[in-house]
C-alpha angles and dihedrals in degrees: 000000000000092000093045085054102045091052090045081058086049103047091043093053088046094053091047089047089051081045094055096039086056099050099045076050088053097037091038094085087046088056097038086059101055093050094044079059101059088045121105111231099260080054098063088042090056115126103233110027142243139232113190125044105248078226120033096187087066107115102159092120089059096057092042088059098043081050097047090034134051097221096176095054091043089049080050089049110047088034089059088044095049086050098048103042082044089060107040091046094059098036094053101028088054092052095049099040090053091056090055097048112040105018132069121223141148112273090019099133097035083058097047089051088052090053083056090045090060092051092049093055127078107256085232101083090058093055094081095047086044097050090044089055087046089056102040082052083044087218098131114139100036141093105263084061089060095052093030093096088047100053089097125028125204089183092046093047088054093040095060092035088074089053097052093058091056094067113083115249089233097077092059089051097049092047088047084053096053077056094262114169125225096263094039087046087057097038105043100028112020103032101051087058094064093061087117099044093040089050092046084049085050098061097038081052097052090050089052094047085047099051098042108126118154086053106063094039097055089045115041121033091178105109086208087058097047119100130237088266094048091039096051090055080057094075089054109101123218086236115009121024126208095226101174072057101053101032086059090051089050090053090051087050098043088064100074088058099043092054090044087056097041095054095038102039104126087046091053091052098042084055094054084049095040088057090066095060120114121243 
């Protein structure tokens, strides 16, 4: 018993040690980024580097980004595209994953493979279509260009349509029984019973929304109309980059998604595991 027991001890501070080397790997580039930003330049040039700023009140690099950068408008920017994608994504990903998993209707499954077909495919290749619809509707620069990609999700349909065939047949018959149409069927039985899958697809959603990059680039040249992710790629030089600059604007912009997942964290990790289920 003594000797189960001991290499129980063993295995499970082996296991703890793997678990705090990997987080000191995972936590180690976020450090090293707070403390890039309180540098001075020839710091960041040294050879060999250094860890540590030789003076951690010095915030210059903060100053030098609120002054590059208009963070307020950039926070406006990426909050009203992580709402609006957000909504847009569950209302019409719910609607449409419903539709797949409880009715029958012609081209159902031939639909449902060319929503596949869009996941399995690079987003790329839908940048040049999509930029070509934002100027025939002449609305670059605003913010419509900035949620147009996200008024329909793939990801999001299959998503919730996990969801949907979790929940027993039963239940939509007996609805249908009670004389529930198809839309109050979706809406008062079906939909109430998702919370927890709409508000994991929330928060993938708003991390999409919040690291999209190529988008908003292409899009919008307004530096007033660009998000927190597109702005940030704007204090990089095309020669020399101010990195104690633009280490202290990444910081700024890191703080949104920390508190959202903060604040959303058990949502975030029901959806990872939600996206295993079987259909």
């Amino acid at each position: 018993m003594d000797i189960q027991y001991r290499k129980l001890s063993v295995g499970t501070i082996f296991i703890y040690l793997l678990l705090i080397l990997g987080s000191i790997l995972m936590i180690f580039p976020f450090v090293w980024m707070v403390f890039t930003s309180l540098k001075t330049l020839p710091e960041t040039m040294q050879i060999p580097p250094t860890f540590f700023p030789k003076d951690f009140r010095n915030f210059k690099a903060y100053k030098d980004a609120l002054y590059s950068l208009p963070f307020l408008r950039l926070y406006l920017n990426t909050g009203l595209l992580i709402l609006l994608r957000i909504f847009l994504a569950v209302t019409t990903s719910s609607a449409a994953a419903y539709a797949f998993a409880k009715m029958e209707f012609p081209g159902k499954n031939i639909l449902f493979m060319i929503v596949l077909t869009q996941l399995m495919l690079p987003s790329q290749i839908f940048i040049i279509p999509q930029y070509q619809m934002i100027t025939k509707l002449n609305a670059s620069n605003s913010m419509f260009a900035l949620v147009f990609p996200g008024l329909v999700s793939a990801f999001g349909t299959f998503f919730l349509r996990q969801a949907y065939m979790g929940i027993p047949n039963e239940l939509i018959d007996a609805a249908k029984l009670d004389g529930c149409n198809a839309f109050q069927t979706f809406y008062k039985v079906a939909l109430p019973l998702t919370k927890t899958s709409m508000s994991a697809l929330a928060v993938f959603t708003a991390l999409f929304a919040y690291s999209d990059l190529m988008w908003p680039l292409i899009v919008n040249t307004d530096k007033n109309m660009l998000t927190l992710a597109s702005g940030l790629s704007t204090l990089r030089g095309q020669y020399t980059t101010n990195y104690p600059t633009l280490m202290a604007g990444s910081v700024l912009a890191m703080f949104p998604m920390v508190i959202l997942y903060l604040i959303f964290q058990k949502q975030f990790i029901q959806g990872i595991a939600l996206t295993g289920t079987k259909s």
